[in-house]
ZANUMI-743675 format. One line per 3 residues: number of its first residue (from 1); their letters; for each residue z, x, y of C-alpha. Coordinates in steps of 0.001 Angstrom, whole numbers, plus 500000, padded with zeros to 6 digits. Layout:
<tordos>
NUM) A) Z/X/Y; ...
</tordos>
This chain:
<tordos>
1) XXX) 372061/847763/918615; 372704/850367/921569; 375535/851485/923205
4) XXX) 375975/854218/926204; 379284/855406/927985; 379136/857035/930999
7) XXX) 382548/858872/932561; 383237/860484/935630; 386961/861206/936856
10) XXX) 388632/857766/937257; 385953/855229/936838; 384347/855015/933370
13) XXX) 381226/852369/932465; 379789/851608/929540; 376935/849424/928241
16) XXX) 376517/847497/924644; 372840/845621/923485; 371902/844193/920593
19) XXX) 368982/842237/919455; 369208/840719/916067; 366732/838630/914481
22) XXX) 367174/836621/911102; 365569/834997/908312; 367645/833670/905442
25) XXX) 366766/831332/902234; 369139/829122/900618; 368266/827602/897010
28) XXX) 370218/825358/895330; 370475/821616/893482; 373179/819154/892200
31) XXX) 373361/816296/890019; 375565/813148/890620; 376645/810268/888139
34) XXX) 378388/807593/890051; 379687/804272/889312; 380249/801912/892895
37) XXX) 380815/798261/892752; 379584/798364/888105; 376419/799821/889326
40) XXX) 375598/802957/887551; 373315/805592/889393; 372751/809150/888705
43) XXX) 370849/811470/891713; 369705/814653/891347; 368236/817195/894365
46) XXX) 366453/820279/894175; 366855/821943/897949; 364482/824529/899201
49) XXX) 365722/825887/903363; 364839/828678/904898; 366387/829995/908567
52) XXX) 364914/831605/911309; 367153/833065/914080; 367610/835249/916625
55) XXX) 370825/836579/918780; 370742/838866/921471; 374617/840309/923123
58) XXX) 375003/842209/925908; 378170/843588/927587; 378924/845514/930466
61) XXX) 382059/847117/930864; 384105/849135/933504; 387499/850875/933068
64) XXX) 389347/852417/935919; 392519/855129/935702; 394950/853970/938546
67) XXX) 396642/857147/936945; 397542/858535/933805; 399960/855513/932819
70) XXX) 397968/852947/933974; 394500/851731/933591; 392268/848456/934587
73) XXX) 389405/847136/931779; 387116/844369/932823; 383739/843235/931285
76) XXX) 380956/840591/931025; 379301/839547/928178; 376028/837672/927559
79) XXX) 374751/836030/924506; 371669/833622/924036; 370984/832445/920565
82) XXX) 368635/830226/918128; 368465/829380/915281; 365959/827243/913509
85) XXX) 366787/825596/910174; 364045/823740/907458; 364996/822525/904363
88) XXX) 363254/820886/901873; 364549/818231/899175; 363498/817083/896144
91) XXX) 365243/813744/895288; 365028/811956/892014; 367395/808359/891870
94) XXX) 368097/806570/888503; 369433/803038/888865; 369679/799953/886849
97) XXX) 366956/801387/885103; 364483/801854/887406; 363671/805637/889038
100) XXX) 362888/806656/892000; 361346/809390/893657; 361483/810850/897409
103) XXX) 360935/813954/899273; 363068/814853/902251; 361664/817670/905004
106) XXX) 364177/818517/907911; 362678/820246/910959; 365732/821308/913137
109) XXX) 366610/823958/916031; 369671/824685/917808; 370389/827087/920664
112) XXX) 373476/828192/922687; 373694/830284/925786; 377081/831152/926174
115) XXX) 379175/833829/928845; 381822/835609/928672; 384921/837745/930812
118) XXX) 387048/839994/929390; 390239/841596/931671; 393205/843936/930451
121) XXX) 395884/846467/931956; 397444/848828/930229; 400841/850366/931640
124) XXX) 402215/853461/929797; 405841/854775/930542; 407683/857982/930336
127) XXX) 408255/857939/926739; 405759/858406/924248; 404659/855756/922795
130) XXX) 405814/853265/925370; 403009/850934/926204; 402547/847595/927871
133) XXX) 399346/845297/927835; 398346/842133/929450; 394538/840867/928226
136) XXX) 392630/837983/929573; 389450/836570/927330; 387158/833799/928322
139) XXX) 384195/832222/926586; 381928/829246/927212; 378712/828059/927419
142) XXX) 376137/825507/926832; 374801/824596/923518; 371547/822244/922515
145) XXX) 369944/821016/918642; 367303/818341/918180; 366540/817729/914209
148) XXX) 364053/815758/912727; 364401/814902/909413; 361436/812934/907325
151) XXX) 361477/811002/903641; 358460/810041/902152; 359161/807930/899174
154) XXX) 356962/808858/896287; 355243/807081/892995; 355079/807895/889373
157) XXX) 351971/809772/890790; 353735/811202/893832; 351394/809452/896479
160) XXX) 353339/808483/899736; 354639/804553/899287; 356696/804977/902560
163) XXX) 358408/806678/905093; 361526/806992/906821; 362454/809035/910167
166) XXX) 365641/810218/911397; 366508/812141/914546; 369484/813793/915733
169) XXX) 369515/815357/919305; 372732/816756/920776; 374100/818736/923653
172) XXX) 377711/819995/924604; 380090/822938/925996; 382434/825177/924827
175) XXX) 385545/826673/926463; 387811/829160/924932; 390491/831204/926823
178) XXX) 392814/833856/925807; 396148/835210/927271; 397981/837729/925904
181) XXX) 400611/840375/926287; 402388/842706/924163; 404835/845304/924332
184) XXX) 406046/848478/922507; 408802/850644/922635; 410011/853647/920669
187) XXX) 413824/854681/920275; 414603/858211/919488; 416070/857501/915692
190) XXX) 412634/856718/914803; 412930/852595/915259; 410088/850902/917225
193) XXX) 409944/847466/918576; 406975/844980/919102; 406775/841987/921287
196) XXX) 404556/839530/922781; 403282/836592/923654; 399864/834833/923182
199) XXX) 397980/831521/924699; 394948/830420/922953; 393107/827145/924461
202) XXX) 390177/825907/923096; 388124/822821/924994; 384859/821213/923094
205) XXX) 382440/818417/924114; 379712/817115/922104; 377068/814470/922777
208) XXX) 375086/813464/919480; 372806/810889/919174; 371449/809633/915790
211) XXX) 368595/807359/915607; 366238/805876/912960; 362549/804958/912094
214) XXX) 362915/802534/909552; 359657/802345/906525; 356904/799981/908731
217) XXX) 358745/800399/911851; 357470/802024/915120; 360631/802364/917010
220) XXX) 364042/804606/916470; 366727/802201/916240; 370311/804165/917797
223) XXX) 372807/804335/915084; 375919/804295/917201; 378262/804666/914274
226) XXX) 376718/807913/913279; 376476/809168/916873; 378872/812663/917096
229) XXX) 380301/812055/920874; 383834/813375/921582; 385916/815451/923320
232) XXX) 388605/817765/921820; 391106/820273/922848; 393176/822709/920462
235) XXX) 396313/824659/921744; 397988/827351/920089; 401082/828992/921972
238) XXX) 403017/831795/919742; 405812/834461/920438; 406307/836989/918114
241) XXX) 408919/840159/917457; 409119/843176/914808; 411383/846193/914592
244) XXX) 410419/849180/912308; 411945/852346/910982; 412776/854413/907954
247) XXX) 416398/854897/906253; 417290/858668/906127; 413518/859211/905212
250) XXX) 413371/857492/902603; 412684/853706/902618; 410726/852378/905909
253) XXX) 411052/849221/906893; 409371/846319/908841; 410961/842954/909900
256) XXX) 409304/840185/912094; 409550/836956/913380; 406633/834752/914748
259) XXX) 406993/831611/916210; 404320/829514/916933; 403423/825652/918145
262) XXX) 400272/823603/918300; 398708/820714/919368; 395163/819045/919004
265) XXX) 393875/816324/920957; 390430/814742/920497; 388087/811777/921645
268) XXX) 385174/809912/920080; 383532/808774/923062; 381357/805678/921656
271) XXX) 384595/803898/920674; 387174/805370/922828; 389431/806012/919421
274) XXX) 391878/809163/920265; 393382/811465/917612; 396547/813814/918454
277) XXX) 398791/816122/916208; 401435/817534/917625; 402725/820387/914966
280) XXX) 406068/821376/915417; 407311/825010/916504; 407262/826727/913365
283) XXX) 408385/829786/912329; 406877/832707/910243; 409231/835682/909131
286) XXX) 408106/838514/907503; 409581/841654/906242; 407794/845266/904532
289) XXX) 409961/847532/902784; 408621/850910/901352; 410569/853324/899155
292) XXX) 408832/856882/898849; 409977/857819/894768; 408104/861375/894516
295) XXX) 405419/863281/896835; 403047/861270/894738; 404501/857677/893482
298) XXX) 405862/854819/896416; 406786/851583/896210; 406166/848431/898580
301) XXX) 407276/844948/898782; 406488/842536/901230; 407522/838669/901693
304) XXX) 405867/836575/904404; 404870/833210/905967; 401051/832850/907258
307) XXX) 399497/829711/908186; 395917/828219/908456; 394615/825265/910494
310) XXX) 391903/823619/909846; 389274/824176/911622; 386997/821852/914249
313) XXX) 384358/820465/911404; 387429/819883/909323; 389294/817640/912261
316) XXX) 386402/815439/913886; 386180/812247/912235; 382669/811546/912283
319) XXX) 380100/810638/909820; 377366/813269/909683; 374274/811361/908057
322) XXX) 371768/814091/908502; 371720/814249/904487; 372433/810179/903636
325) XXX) 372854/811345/899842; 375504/814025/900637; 376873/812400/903427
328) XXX) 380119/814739/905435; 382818/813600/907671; 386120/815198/909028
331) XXX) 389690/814349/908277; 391686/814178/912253; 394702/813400/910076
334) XXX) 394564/817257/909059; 397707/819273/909071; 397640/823013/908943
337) XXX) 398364/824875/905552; 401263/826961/905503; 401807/829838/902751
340) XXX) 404736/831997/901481; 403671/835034/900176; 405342/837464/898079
343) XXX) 404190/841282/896681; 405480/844136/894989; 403141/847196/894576
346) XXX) 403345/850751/892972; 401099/853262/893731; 400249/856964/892586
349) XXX) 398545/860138/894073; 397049/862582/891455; 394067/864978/892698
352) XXX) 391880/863036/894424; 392829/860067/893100; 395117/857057/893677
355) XXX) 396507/854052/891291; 397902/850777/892978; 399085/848319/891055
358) XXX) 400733/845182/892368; 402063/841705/891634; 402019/838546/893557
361) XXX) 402930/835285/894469; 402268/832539/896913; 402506/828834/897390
364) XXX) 400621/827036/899840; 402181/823460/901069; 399194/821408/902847
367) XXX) 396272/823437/901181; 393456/822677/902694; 390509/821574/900459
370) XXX) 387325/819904/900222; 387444/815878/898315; 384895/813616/897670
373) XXX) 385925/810009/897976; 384297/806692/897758; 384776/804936/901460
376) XXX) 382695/802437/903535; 379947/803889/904884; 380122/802733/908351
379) XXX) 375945/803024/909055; 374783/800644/905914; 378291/798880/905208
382) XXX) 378095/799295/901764; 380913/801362/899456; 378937/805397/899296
385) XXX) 380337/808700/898608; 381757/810638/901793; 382639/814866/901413
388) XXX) 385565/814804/903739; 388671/817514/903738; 392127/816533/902745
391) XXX) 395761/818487/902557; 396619/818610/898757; 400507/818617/898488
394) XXX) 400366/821927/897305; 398967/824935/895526; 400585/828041/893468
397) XXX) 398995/831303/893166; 400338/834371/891173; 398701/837337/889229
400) XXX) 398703/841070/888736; 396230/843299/890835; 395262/846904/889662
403) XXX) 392948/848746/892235; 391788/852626/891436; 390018/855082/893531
406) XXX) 388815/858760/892724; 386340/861342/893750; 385624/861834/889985
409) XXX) 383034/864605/890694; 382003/866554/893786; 378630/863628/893911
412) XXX) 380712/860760/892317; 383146/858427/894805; 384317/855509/892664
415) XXX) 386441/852232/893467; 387370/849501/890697; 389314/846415/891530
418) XXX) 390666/844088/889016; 392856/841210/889697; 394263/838471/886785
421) XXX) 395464/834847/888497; 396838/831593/887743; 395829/828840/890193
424) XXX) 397205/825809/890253; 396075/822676/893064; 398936/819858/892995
427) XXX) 396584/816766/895244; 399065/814139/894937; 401698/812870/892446
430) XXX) 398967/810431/891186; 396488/812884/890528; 397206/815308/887730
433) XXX) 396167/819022/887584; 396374/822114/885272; 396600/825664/886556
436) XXX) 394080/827929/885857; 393846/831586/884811; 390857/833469/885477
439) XXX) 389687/837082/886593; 387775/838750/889635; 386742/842352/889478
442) XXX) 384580/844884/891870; 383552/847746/890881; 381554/850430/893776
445) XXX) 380093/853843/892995; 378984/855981/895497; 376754/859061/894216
448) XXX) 375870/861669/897316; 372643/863128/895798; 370708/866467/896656
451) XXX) 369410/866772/900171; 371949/864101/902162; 370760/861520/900132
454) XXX) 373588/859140/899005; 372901/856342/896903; 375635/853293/896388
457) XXX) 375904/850574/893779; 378597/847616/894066; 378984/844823/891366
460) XXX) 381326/841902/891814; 382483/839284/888961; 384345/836258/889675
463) XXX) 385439/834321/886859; 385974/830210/886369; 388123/829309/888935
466) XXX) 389594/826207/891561; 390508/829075/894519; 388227/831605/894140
469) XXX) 389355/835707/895763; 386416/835236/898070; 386826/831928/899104
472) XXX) 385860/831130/902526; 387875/830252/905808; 385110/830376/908399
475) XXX) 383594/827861/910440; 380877/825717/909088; 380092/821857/908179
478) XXX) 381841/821057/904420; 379791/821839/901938; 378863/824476/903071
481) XXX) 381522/827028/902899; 382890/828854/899209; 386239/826981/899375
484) XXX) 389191/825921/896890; 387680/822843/894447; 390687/820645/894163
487) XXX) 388307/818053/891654; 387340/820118/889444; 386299/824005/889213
490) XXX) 384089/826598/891174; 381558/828433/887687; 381992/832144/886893
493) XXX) 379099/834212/888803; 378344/837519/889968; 376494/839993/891851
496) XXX) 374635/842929/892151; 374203/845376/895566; 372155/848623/896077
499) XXX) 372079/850849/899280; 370205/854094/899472; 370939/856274/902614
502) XXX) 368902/859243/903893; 370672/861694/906673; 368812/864452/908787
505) XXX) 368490/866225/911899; 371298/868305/913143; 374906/867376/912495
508) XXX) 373404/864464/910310; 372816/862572/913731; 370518/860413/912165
511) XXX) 370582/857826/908884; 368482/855119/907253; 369824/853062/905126
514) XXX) 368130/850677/902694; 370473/847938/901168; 369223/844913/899096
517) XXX) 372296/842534/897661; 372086/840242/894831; 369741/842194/893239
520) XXX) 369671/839816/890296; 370194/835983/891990; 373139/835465/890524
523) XXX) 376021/835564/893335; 375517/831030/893795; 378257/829254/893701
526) XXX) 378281/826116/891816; 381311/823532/892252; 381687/820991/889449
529) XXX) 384228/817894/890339; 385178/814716/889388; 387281/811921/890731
532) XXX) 387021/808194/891199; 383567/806743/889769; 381568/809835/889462
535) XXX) 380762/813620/888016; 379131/816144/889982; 377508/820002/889932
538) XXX) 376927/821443/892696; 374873/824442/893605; 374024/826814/896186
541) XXX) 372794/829972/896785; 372205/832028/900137; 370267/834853/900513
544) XXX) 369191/836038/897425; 368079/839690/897254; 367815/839980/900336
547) XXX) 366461/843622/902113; 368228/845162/904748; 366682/848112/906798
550) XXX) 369111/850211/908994; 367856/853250/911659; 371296/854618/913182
553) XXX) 371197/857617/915974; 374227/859181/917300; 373986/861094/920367
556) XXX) 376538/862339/923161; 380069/862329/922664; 382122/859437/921828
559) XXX) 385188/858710/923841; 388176/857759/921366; 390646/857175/924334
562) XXX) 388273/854053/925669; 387775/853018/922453; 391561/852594/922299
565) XXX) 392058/850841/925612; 389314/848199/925298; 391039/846462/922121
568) XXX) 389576/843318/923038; 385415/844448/923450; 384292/842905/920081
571) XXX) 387235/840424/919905; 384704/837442/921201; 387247/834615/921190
574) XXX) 384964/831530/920058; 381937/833588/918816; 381306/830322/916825
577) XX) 378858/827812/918863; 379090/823745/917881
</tordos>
């Protein structure tokens, strides 16, 4: 990755590159007991994938000083990606006695070339800190996967008896467009106000088609049922507010009010079935209050609403039968999550050290989560087990959180996190639940050895848990993100990172790092649930130990002031290609 800034009088330019290449392994297995229609069944997988990818981002960026109060940003950006993705299963069935063997291969490669156009203004008045901005964001492009995926069912002796073909090619578009403006003003008794507004619009199209080779057969037979056509559009309009101050010096403050309203809209274009939610304006208030005790003790409380929708894979109701044994499909009836959140913290200075040390609580109405269900399987008619995404009625989170940092010695920088919860997932009121307590902890030491060598080793420990600390709200298929198990629990693991740094030449210009994570294998994440007709472990793990090599040169000077004023040049509104 590069970047160079070039400035003279009014007009400044400035370039970004990067080329990045990847290859990632993923590991894991799972085991399955199931009961459908009084026929017992239990399947286990052993998965072998490995990842090759590349992504290469470029941006080009000019800023231009009207005068000193008010300045024009605009850029283009240009990213080409892709990825290619093989996996290999191992796939042992017990049924009615009999067992049966089969290996699964699947060959697949997806690319994306998608453009973007970035526009702000910023307008500065005649008192300090007086600022008004107006940014525009845009990003779309093209995106194209083709996946083959082979099983060759095995004997006792693992010769080839048959084998089945399925392929999955697809093509669609992306569109994602940001308005927003936002406005500060300072009073002279200290207060400040915040205001703006903010359009996000997000357009998708996909065209999937799914066809099979049947065991004899020459042909691939369309599967229109498991064909991923559809059109969808998500809205998000929001107005928000804040005022801040202090009392006489000695308590600051922070009240806000958000208010926000959504809509999604979506198509599946084989049947001509439409989905729409229309959620409500809602509200989110929020208020900070700190209290300054001594030069070296404060204390903080906070109280506010957040909310989380659910995400495109989450929404579109289609069956994905890539995997025909762990079978995904998305919930349109989906209704964002909405939390209340509540903290009170105290913290100390001594030395060089500082002690924070807070307690919590939040409940979640709508969570989110990841369910396994038996439903008709609408590509062999018969009863099967779909992973789908439903909105429990609620969850309750509360615990204690200690957090401690220190420059113990003059080579030693250490930082040790330790946080004690209770979790609790309410599904229905058919389905019961217990809460949970369990423990995560992180502990990082940083030792700065002889001769601008610095070394740095991190461990992590989550314990047995149904909403893990580090559970995951990015984009991705089910099953394949670290999220809250509302069937069962997520298995204690942990991990191990090490990064050794070398700096030299003058100033310490230049560094290389070398950083290998998971040192020991153990940061998978294993999910075990139950529900309806079946048990089930579940296990994956990404990257293990994997090496990182870093070469970083600094060289001119950097050019804080631009930095500032181009808030929006790694804010890439729908990085995320379907």
């Amino acid at each position: 990755m590069g970047s160079l800034n070039a400035r003279q009088n009014k007009l400044n330019l400035s370039f970004t590159g990067m080329n990045m290449r990847m290859r990632t392994n993923t590991e894991g297995d799972s085991h399955r007991t199931s009961n459908i229609n009084n026929i017992n069944s239990t399947v286990d997988q052993d998965i072998e994938g490995k990842t090759k990818g590349m992504i290469t981002f470029g941006r080009l960026g000019l800023d231009y000083d009207f005068s000193p109060r008010t300045s024009l940003s605009i850029a283009g950006v240009l990213v080409e990606g892709k990825f290619r993705p093989n996996e290999e299963t191992l796939i042992s069935t017990q049924s009615e006695g009999k067992t049966s063997l089969s290996n699964r291969i699947s060959e697949s490669e997806r690319s994306f070339k998608p453009r973007g156009l970035q526009a702000g203004i910023v307008q500065k008045f005649k008192t300090e800190g007086e600022e008004l901005t107006v940014d525009f964001n845009y990003f779309g492009g093209n995106n194209n996967s083709n996946g083959l995926y082979t099983t060759n069912y095995l004997n006792d002796i693992n010769q080839i008896t048959g084998t089945k073909k399925q392929q999955n090619i697809g093509s669609g578009n992306n569109k994602f467009i940001t308005i927003q403006t936002d406005y500060v003003k300072p009073f002279k008794n200290g207060m400040k106000l915040e205001t703006g507004l903010r359009a996000q619009i997000n357009k998708l199209k996909n065209l999937n088609d799914n066809s099979i080779q049947d065991i004899g057969e020459e042909d691939f037979k369309n599967i229109s049922s498991a064909s991923a056509n559809y059109d969808s559009k998500n809205s998000v309009y929001a107005a928000y507010v804040s005022l801040g101050g202090n009392f006489k010096d000695w308590v600051s403050y922070k009240v806000g009010l958000r208010a926000e309203n959504s809509t999604y809209n979506g198509e599946l274009l084989n049947t001509n079935e439409k989905f729409k939610n229309n959620y409500p304006l809602s509200l989110f208030p929020s208020v900070f209050l700190s209290k300054k005790l001594t030069e070296k003790d404060q204390i903080q409380m906070s109280v506010t609403r957040r909310v989380n929708r659910p995400n495109f894979f989450q929404t579109i109701p289609v069956i994905d039968y890539t995997d025909s044994l762990n079978i995904t499909k998305g919930n349109a009836d989906l209704v964002p999550e909405f939390t209340t959140s509540g903290e009170i913290s105290y913290s100390r200075t001594h030395g060089k050290g500082t002690f924070l040390a807070s307690v919590y609580y939040k409940s979640t109405n709508n969570l989110i989560t990841r369910f396994l269900t038996q439903e008709l399987n609408p590509v062999t008619g018969k009863m099967d087990f779909i992973n789908t995404y439903i909105n429990a009625n609620s969850s309750k989170n509360y615990g204690a959180e200690f957090t401690y940092t220190n420059n113990l010695k003059k080579w030693w920088d250490l930082t040790a996190d330790l946080n004690f919860y209770n979790s609790k997932i309410e599904v229905d009121d058919s389905t019961p639940s217990e809460a949970m307590w369990t423990v995560f902890g992180k502990l990082n030491n940083t030792f700065n050895v002889k001769n601008n060598w610095n070394l740095q080793v991190a461990f992590e420990y989550q314990g047995k848990t149904n909403m893990p600390v580090t559970q995951g709200q990015s984009f991705g298929p089910p099953m394949n993100q670290a999220q809250s198990s509302s069937q069962g629990y997520i298995k204690p693991f942990y991990g191990v990172d090490l990064a050794l740094k070398k700096s030299f030449l003058k100033n310490q210009a230049a560094s290389v790092t070398l950083a290998v994570n998971d040192i020991f294998r153990s940061r998978g994440n294993t999910i075990v649930s139950s529900g309806e007709g079946f048990t089930q472990s579940y296990y994956r793990l990404s990257n293990p130990q994997l090496i990182k090599l870093n070469l970083s040169y600094r060289f001119g000077k950097m050019d804080m002031n631009m930095s500032k004023k181009n808030k929006n040049q790694n804010s890439m509104e729908g990085m995320q290609m379907q």
